[in-house]
N, C-alpha and C positions, 0 to 999 in steps of 0.2 A: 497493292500499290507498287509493290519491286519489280514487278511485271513492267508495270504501263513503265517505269525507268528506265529497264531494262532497252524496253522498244523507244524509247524517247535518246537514250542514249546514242542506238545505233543512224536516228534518224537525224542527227545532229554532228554527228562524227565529220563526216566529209567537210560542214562548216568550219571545224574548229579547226582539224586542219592546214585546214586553208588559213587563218588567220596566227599571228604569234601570240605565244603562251601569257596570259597574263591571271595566271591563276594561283590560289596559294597550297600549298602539300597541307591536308587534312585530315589527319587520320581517321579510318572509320565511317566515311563519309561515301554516297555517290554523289560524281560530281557530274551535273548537265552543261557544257560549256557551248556561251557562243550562240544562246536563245534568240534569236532576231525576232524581235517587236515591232522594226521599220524597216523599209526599204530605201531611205537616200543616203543615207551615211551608212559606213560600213559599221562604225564604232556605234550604231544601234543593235545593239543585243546587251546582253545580259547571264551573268554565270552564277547557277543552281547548286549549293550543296546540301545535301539531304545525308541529314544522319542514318548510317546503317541499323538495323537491328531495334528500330524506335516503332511503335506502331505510330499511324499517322491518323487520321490530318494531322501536319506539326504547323506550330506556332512559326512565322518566321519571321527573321531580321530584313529588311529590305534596307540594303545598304548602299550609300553613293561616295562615292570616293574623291577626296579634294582634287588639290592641283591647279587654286588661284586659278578654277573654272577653264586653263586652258593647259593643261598637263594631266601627267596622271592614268593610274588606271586602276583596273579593276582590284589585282592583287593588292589593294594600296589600303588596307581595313584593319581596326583596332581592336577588332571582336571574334576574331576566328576559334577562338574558344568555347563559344557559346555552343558547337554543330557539338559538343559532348556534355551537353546539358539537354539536347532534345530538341533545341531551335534548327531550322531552316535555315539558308543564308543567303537571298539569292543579289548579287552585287553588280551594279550596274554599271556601264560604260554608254556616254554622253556626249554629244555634240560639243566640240568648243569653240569659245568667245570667237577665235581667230577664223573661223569658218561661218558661224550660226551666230550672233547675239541673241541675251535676253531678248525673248520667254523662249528661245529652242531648247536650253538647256533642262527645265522644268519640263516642257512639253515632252519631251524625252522621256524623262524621269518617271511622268505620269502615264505613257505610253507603255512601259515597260511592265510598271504595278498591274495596269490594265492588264495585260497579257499574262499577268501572272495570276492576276482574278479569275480572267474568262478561261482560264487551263488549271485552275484549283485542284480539281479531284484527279487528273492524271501526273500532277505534277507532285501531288502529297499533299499539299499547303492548305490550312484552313484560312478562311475568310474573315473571319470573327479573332483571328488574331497575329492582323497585321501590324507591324512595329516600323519605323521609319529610324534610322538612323542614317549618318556622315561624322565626316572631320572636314575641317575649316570650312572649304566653297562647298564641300557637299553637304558640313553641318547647316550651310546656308539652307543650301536645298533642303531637305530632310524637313527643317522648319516652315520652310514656304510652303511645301507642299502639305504639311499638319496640317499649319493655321489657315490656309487656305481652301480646303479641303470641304468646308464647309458652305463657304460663299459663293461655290458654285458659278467661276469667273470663267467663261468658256474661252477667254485668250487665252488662259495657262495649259490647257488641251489642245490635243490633235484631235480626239475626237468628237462628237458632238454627246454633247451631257444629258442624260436621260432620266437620272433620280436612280441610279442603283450604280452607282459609282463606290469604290473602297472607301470603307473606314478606317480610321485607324486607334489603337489603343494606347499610344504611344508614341513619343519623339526623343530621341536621346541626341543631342548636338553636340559632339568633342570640336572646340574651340572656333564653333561657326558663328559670324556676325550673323545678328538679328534682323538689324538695322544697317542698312546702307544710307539714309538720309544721316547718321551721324558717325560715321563711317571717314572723317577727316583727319587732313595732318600728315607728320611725316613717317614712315612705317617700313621698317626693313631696310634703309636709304632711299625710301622713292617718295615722291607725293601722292599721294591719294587720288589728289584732286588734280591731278597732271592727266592730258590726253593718253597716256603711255600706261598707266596702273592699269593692273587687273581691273579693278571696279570699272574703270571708263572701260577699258575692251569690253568687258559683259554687257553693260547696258547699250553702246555703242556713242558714249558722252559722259562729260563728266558730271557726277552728281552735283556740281556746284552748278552748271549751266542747263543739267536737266534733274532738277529735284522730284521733277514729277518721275521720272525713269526710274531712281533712288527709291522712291515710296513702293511704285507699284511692283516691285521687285522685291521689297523687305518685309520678311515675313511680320516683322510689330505692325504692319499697314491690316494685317486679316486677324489678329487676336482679340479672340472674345471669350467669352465664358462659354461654349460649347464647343472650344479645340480639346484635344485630348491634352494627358500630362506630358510634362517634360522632363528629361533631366539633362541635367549642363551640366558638362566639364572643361575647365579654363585653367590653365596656367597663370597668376599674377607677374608674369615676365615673360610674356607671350613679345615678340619685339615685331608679328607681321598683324595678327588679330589682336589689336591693344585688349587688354585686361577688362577695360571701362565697357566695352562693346558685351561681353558676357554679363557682368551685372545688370547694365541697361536690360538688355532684354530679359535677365530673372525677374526683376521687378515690373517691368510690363507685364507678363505672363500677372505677376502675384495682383497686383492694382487692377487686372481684367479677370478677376476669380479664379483664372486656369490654375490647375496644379502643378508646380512647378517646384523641383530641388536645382539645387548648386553646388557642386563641389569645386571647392577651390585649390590646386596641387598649387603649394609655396614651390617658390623657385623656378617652377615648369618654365618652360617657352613654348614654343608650337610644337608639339607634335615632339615623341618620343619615345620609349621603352616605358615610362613612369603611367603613361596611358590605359596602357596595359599589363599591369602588373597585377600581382595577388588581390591588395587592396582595393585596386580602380576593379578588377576583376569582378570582385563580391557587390561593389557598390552597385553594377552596372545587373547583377544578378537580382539583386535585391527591389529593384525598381522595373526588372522585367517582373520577378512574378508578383508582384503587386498587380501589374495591368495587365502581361499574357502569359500567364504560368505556363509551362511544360509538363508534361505527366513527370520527366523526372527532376523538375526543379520548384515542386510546391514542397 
């Protein structure tokens, strides 16, 4: 396997290059940067860290990084601790609202997984245990693409769906709406439901005049009892992703069978150091090897 990196590495170099650094210092790690899954946007690829010194397949984190779906980037992830537990990390970079609206961003998203499927055995990564994680817009993502995953919705692909499509074992969402049909009000100082929000830019309208956009966009719209588990983590003083949007969707996941935790950080607001501390650390360990253990983390 450090061979085929080795060559994956050099064959990749000139890309990265070329593009600016949006990566994070991991120690111990090879790191593949600047994987391209598509060719119209440039911000189609995606960056590989493979723990050194691990025998593989390894289990990986498939990670999407916020940024109220039109900022943001790669480097921008609450889990880079995990590549010294034995997980994989491979983090994605994504079409924005201001360019692409809803579904490019997902079509992306899933375009990238794909490529990370149909390259499994040169890249290290096992198949059987993919893990979906984000924070805020990406916890969005991360969740649509779980619960949806299943239904088999050929608009949310670039490609065409054939029945051997990723599964996944897992969904971990740091402070991502579920739900965009209840997704209202006034949030950060902006309205929600104003032409100008986030929300409207993604979908390309505002939830209140396209409900239908709102649903087919929110991952509570594809939850059933055969999406994988979840685990949420929410701030109760979150002032951009209200509080109410993380409960809401725990309790949908629990009322549609899925298995589903919650942890609630008192005090938090969006996004922090507190996300990633010792504590959230173990919690977020403890719910990987439930569903995709590591050799060194069972």
């Amino acid at each position: 396997m450090r061979y085929f990196l080795i060559v994956l590495m050099l064959m990749y170099a000139a890309g990265a290059s070329a593009q600016a650094d949006d990566t994070v210092a991991i120690p111990a790690v090879t790191l593949l940067k600047n994987i391209r899954y598509g060719s119209v946007d440039p911000k189609q690829n995606f960056d590989l860290y493979v723990p050194n010194d691990v025998k593989g397949p390894l289990p990986v984190m498939i990670w999407i990084h916020g940024g109220g779906w039109r900022l943001g980037g790669k480097k921008n992830m609450e889990i880079p601790y995990l590549a010294k537990h034995g997980y994989a990390i491979a983090s994605i970079a994504y079409r924005f609202s201001q360019d692409s609206v809803f579904p490019a961003p997902v079509q992306d998203c899933n375009a990238a997984i794909h490529y990370l499927y149909q390259h499994a055995r040169e890249l290290g990564v096992d198949t059987s245990r993919f893990v979906l994680g984000g924070a805020s817009a990406g916890g969005h993502l991360a969740s649509l693409i779980g619960m949806s995953a299943n239904n088999r919705r050929q608009d949310l692909y670039p490609y065409p769906l054939k029945g051997r499509e990723p599964r996944f074992k897992g969904v971990i969402n740091f402070y991502g709406p579920g739900d965009l049909y209840a997704f209202h009000g006034d949030n950060a100082g902006y309205q929600v439901d104003s032409a100008g929000s986030s929300v409207s830019k993604l979908l390309g309208a505002s939830c209140l005049l396209r409900p239908d956009l709102a649903r087919w966009a929110s991952p509570a719209t594809y939850v059933d009892k055969g999406d994988p588990p979840v685990l949420i983590l929410h701030g109760d003083k979150d002032p951009i992703i209200h509080y109410y949007l993380g409960v809401l969707f725990y309790h949908v996941l629990l009322t549609s069978g899925v298995r589903a935790e919650m942890i609630t950080l008192p005090g938090a607001g969006h996004g922090g150091p507190v996300f990633s501390d010792a504590e959230r650390q173990e919690q977020v360990l403890t719910f990987l090897r439930s569903v995709a253990p590591s050799a060194s983390n069972k």
